[in-house]
C-alpha positions in Angstrom: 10.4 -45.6 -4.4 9.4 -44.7 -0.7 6.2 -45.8 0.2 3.4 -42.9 0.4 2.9 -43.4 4.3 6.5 -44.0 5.1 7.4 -41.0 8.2 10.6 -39.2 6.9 10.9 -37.1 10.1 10.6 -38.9 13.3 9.5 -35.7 15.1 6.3 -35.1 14.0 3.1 -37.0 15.8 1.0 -38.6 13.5 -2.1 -37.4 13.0 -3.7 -40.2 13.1 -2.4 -40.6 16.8 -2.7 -36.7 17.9 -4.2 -34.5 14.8 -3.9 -31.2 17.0 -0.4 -32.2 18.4 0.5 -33.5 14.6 -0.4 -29.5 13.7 1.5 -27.7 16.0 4.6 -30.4 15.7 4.7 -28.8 12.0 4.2 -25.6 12.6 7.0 -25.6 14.8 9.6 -28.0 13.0 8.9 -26.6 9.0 9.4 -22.7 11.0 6.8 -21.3 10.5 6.2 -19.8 13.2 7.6 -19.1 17.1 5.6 -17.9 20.1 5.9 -14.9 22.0 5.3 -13.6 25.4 1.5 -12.6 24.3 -0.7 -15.3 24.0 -2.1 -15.6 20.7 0.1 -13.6 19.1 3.0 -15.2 17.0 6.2 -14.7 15.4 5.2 -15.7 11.3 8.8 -16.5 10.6 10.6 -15.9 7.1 9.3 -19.4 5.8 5.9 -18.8 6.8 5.8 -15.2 5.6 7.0 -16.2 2.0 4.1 -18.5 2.0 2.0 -15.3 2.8 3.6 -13.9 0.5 3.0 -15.1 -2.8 -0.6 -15.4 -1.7 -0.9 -12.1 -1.4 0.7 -11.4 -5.1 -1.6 -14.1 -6.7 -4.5 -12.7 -4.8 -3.5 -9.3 -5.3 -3.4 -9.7 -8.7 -6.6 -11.3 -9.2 -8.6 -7.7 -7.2 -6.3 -5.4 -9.7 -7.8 -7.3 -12.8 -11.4 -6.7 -11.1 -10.7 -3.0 -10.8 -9.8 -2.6 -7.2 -7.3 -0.3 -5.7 -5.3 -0.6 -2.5 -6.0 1.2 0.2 -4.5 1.7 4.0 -7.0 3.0 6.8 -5.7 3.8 10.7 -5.3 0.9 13.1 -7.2 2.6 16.0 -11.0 3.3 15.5 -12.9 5.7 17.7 -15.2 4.1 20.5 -17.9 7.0 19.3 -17.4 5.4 15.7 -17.9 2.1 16.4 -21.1 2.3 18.0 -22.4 4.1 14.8 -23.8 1.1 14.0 -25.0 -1.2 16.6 -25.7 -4.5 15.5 -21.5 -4.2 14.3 -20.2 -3.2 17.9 -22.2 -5.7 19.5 -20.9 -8.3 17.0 -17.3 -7.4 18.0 -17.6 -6.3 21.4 -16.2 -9.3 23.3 -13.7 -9.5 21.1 -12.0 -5.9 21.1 -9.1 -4.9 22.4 -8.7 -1.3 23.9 -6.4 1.8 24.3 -7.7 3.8 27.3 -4.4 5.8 27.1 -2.2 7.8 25.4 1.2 8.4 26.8 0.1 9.1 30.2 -3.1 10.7 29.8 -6.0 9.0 29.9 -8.4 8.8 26.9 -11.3 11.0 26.9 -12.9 8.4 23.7 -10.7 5.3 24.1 -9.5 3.5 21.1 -9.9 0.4 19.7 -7.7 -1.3 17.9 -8.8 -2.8 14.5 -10.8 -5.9 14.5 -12.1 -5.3 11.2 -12.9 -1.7 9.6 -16.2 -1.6 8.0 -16.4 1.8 10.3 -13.3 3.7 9.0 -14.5 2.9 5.9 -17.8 5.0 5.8 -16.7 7.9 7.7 -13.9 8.2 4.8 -16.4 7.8 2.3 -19.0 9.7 3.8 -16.5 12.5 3.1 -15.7 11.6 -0.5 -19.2 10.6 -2.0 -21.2 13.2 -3.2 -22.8 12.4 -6.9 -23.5 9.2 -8.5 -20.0 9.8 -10.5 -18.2 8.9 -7.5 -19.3 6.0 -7.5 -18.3 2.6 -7.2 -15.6 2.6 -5.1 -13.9 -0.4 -5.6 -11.2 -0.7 -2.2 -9.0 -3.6 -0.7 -6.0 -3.4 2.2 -3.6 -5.7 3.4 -3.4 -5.0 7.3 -3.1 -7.1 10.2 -6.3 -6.6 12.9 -6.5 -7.9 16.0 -9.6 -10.1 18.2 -8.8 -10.8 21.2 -9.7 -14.9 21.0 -9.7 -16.6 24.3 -8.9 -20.1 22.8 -6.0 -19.7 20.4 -4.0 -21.6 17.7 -1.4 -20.5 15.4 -2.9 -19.1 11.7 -6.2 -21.2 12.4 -7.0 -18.5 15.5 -4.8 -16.1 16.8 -5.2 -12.2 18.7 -3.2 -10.9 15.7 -3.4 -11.7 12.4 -3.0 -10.5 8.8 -5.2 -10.1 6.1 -6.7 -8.6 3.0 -10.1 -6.7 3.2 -12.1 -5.5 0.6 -14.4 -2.7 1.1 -16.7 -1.6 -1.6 -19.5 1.1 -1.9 -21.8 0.7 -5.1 -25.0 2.9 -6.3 -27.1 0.4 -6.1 -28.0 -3.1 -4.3 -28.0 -5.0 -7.8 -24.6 -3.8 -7.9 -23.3 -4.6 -4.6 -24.9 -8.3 -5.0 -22.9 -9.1 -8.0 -19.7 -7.7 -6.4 -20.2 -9.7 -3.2 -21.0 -12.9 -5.5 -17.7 -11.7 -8.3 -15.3 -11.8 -4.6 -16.7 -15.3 -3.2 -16.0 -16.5 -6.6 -12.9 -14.9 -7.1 -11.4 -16.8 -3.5 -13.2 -20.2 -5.0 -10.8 -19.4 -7.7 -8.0 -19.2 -6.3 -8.2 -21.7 -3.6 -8.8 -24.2 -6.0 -6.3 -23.3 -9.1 -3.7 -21.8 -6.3 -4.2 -23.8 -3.5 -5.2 -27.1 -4.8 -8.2 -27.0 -2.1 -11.7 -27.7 -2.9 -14.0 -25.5 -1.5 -17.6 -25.2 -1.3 -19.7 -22.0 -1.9 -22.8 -21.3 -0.1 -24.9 -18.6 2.0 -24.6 -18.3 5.8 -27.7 -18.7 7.7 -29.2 -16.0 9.5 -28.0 -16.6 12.7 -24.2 -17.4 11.6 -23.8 -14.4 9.2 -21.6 -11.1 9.5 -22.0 -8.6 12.3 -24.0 -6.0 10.3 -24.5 -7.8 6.7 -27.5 -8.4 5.2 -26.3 -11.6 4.3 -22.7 -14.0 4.5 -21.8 -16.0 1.7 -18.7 -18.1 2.4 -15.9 -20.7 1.0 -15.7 -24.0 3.1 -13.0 -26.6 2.8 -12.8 -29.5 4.6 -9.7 -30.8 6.2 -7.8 -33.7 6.8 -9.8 -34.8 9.9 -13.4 -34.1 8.5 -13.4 -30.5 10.3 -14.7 -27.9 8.0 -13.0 -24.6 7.8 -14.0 -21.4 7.1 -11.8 -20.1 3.9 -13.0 -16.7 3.3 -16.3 -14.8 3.6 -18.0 -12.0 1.2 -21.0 -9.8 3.2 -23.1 -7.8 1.6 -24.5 -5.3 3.7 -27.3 -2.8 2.1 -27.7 0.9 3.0 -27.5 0.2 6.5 -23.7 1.4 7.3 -24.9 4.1 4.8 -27.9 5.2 7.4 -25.7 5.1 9.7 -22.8 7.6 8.5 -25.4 9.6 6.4 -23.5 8.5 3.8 -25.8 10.2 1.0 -25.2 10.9 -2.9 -27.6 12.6 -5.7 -28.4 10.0 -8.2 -28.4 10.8 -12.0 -32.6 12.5 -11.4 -31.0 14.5 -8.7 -32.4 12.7 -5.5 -30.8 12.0 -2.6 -30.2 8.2 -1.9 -27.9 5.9 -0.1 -25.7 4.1 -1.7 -25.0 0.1 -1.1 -21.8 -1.4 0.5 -19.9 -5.2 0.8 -17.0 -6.6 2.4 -14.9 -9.6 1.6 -12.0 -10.9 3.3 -9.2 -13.7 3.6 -6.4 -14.0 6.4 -3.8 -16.1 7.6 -5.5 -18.5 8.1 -5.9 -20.0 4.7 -2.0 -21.3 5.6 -3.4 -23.5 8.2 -6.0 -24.5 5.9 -3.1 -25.5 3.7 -1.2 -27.4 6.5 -4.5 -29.6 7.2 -5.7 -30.0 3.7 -2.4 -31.4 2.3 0.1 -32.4 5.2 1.6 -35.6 6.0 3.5 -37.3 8.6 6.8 -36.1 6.8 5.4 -32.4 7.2 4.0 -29.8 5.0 2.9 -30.8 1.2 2.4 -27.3 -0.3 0.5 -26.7 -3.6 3.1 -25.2 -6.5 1.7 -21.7 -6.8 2.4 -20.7 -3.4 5.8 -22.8 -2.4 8.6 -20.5 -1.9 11.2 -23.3 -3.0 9.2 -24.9 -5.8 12.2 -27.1 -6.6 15.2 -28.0 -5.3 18.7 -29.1 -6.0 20.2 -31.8 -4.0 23.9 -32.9 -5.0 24.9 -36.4 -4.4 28.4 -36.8 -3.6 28.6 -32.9 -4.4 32.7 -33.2 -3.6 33.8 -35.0 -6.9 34.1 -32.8 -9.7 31.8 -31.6 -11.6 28.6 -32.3 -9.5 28.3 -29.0 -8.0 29.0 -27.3 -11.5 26.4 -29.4 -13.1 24.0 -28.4 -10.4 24.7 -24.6 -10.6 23.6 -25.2 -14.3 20.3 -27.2 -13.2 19.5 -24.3 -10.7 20.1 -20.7 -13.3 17.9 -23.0 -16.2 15.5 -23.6 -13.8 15.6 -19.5 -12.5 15.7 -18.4 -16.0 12.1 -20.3 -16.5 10.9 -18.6 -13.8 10.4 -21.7 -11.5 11.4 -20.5 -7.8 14.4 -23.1 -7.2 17.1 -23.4 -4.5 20.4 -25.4 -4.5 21.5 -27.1 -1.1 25.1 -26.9 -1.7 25.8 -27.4 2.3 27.8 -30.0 3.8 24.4 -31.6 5.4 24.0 -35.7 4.0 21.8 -36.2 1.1 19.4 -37.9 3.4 18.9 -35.1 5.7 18.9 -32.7 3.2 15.9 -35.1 2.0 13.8 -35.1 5.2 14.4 -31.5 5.1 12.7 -30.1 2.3 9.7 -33.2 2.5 9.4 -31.1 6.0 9.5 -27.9 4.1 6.9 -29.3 1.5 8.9 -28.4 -1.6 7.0 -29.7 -4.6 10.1 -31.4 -6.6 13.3 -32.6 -5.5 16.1 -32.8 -8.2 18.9 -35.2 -7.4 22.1 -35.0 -9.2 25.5 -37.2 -8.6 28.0 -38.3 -10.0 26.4 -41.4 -12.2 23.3 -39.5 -13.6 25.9 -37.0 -14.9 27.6 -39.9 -16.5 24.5 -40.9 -18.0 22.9 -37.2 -18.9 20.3 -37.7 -16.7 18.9 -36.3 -13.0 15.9 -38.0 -10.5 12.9 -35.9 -10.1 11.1 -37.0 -7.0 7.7 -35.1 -6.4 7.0 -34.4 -3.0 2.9 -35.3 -3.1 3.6 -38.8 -3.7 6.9 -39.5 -3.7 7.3 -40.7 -7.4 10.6 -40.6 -8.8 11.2 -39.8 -12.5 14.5 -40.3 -15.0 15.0 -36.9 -16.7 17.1 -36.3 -19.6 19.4 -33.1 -19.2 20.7 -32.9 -22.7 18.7 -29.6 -23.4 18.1 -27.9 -20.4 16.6 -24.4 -21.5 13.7 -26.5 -23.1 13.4 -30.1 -22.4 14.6 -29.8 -18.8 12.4 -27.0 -18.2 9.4 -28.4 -19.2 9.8 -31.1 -17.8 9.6 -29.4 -14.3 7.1 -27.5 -15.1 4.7 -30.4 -16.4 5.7 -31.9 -12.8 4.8 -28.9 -11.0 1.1 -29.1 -12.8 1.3 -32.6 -11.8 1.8 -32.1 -8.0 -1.1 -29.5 -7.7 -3.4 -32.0 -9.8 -2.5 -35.0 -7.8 -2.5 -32.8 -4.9 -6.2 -31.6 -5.1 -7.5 -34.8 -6.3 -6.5 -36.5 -3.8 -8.0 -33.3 -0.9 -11.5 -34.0 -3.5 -11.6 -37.6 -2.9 -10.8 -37.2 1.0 -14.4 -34.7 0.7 -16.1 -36.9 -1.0 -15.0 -39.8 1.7 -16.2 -37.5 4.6 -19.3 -36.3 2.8 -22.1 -37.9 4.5 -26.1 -37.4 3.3 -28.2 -37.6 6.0 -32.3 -37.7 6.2 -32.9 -37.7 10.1 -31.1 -36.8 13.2 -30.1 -40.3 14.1 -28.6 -40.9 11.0 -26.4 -37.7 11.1 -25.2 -39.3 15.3 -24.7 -43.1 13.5 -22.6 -41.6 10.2 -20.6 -39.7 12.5 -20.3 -42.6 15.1 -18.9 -45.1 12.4 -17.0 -42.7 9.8 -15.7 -40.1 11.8 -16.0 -36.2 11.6 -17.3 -34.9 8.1 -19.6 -33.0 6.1 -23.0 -34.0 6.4 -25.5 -33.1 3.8 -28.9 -32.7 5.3 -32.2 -31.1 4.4 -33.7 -27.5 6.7 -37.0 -25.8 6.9 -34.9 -22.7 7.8 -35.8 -22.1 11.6 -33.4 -21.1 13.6 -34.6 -23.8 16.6 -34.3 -26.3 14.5 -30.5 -25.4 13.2 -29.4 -24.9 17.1 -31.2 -28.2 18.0 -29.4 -30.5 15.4 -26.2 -28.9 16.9 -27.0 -29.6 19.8 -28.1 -33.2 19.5 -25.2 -34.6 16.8 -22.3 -31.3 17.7 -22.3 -30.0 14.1 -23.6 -26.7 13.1 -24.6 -25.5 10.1 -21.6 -24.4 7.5 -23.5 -22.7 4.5 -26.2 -23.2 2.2 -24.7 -24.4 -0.8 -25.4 -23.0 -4.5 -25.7 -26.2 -5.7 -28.7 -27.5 -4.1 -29.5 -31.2 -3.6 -33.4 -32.5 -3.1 -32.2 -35.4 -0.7 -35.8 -35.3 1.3 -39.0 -33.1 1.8 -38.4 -33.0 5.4 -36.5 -30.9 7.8 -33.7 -33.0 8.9 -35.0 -31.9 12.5 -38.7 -31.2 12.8 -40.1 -33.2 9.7 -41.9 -30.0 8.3 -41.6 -29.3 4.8 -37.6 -28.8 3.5 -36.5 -25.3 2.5 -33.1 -26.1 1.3 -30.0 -28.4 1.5 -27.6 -27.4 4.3 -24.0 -28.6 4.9 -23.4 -29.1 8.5 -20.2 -30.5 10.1 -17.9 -29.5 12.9 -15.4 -26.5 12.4 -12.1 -24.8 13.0 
């Protein structure tokens, strides 16, 4: 058996030499993506785009079980609409892109092109919400927006990107509470049974929440280097975009009130997230739910008879159970064919040759930790089959396990400033766990003195002192802090 930290593809930097170059090395090499002429903007090639993919079905899924209903609103949002609501446009201003003209005529109200569309979304329902029987609307779209990032990197941060956002507009704030909690939860779902990535759910301070929410809530991961990132976010934002679009509707005792909207969105993004939570120095490990080749079929000495026939029966039992598998019939060696698909991050590698055949037997070799297993092929429509499958549950296991215990490693609780500077000094990047008496001077002077900022403020609270982490007056609550993507 290969050793777990043995490097299969001499092209890739290790990250524990270069962690940035080690990230870019696979998202080049595994194809994922290629650049273009337009900084920040990137080619998401077929590989990459399958990944998306089958995110987008599971996730899908998950918001037509919780009665929402796609939607598709314009790309290009009037400047007079966007400064409808003032604390939004100056949240996004240095970040929009515009179209000043059309053809060759010059725009009397330029455009600008989606960098989110909280705005679209009220002047539609300001003319479709009239009684308290329109209501809830329950709305998602899958669109890519664009943010014109001045520091870019490919999924983590780029000018385009795609994405799912929810848009939802409830009678009342009760309502749009529980539907801003039901989507954070519904993300911290699926990143951990989907993605095999722990994640921790919390509120965003004042100062770090949406442009125009009443509050943030957000999912934070933590990667391989102790850098938190941001998985997805849920805002709820009151009758404020309401007041703004006199968005009004007669309740059930015939009043006129505004109604109460959220938002909730994840991009792109969340396949760098996988990339850093679960890559090695052999290339991408991905988690089984979202793997476009969730097996594959490598013949050994595929020109004596009966290998590739034996293979092609592998392959359709494996299709006919539904797993996503691929046979690598080409004349490539076995051990490039190997490095390959460890660079592509398939979950399980089947090997079949000429002796296993002899024997009734294939080698399972699972791509997380390199284990190989003896499989019997005797009955492969139900033995066989399950086998596979049990192995594909064991990958995602093993594989957030092992992203928990790297957390738990790089979780770091913390009772003063200089204890947050030494923790980080000896162990390297992480979360840090530290106690807040909620003022804002206080969060901007920790970052300032140690480089963290504040991620969220977790559900699950933790007493770990009285005191402010900062000014020593009495604790308000139990903040993760840490540096971020």
């Amino acid at each position: 058996m290969a050793k777990n930290n043995s490097k299969m593809v001499e092209a890739i930097t290790p990250m524990d030499e270069d962690f940035a170059k080690w990230y870019t090395d696979i998202v080049k090499k595994a194809e994922l993506i290629e650049y273009t002429s337009v900084k920040g903007c990137m080619v998401i090639r077929p590989y990459a785009y399958a990944i998306w993919e089958n995110i987008q079905k599971i996730l899908d899924g998950m918001f037509k079980e919780t009665g929402h209903e796609n939607v598709c609103m314009p790309m290009f949002i009037p400047e007079s609409l966007l400064q409808k609501e003032k604390d939004h446009v100056e949240g996004f201003a240095p970040e929009v892109a515009w179209v000043t003209y059309g053809g060759s005529e010059k725009l009397e109200d330029r455009l600008c092109v989606r960098p989110t569309s909280e705005t679209l979304f009220c002047e539609h329902y300001s003319h479709i919400i009239h009684s308290y029987r329109d209501l809830p609307k329950l709305y998602n779209q899958w669109v890519s927006v664009v943010r014109w990032e001045k520091t870019t990197r490919p999924f983590l941060r780029s000018r385009e990107f795609l994405w799912q956002e929810g848009h939802t507009i409830h009678a009342t704030a009760k309502e749009a509470i529980e539907e801003t909690e039901r989507m954070l939860n519904v993300y911290a779902d699926f990143c951990e049974k989907s993605l095999a990535m722990p994640v921790v759910k919390g509120k965003k301070t004042e100062s770090d929440k949406f442009a125009g929410a009443v509050s943030t809530y957000a999912i934070e991961a933590l990667m391989h280097d102790g850098k938190a990132l941001q998985a997805g976010t849920s805002h709820y934002f009151g009758d404020g975009f309401a007041k703004a679009f006199d968005i009004e509707y007669t309740d059930k005792e015939n009043k006129k009130v505004f109604p109460h909207q959220t938002s909730w969105g994840v991009t792109t993004r969340l396949i760098g997230a996988i990339i850093m939570t679960h890559g090695d120095d052999s290339g991408l490990v991905l988690p089984p739910a979202i793997a476009p080749i969730q097996a594959v079929i490598v013949p050994i000495a595929q020109h004596k008879e009966g290998v590739l026939d034996k293979a092609n029966e592998l392959l359709e039992s494996l299709k006919a159970c539904g797993i996503r598998a691929k046979l690598d019939d080409s004349d490539n060696s076995p051990g490039w064919k190997f490095a390959e698909y460890e660079m592509k991050g398939v979950p399980v590698r089947i090997e079949i040759g000429p002796k296993d055949i002899e024997n009734n037997q294939c080698v399972i070799v699972t791509r997380h930790n390199r284990e190989k297993t003896i499989v019997s092929i005797e009955n492969l429509s139900d033995i066989f089959c399950k086998v596979v499958s049990d192995k594909l549950q064991e990958v995602h296991d093993g594989m957030y396990q092992k992203a928990l215990e790297n957390r738990k490693k790089k979780t770091y609780s913390c009772t003063t400033i200089e204890e947050i500077i030494s923790a980080l000094e000896q162990n390297g990047d992480g979360f840090i766990k530290a106690m807040w008496c909620g003022d804002e001077a206080c969060e901007d002077a920790v970052k300032e003195k140690t480089g963290v900022g504040s991620r969220c403020i977790p559900f699950e609270q933790e007493n770990l002192s009285d005191k402010c982490i900062c000014c020593g007056k009495p604790a308000k609550c139990m903040v993760y802090w840490g540096k971020a993507y």
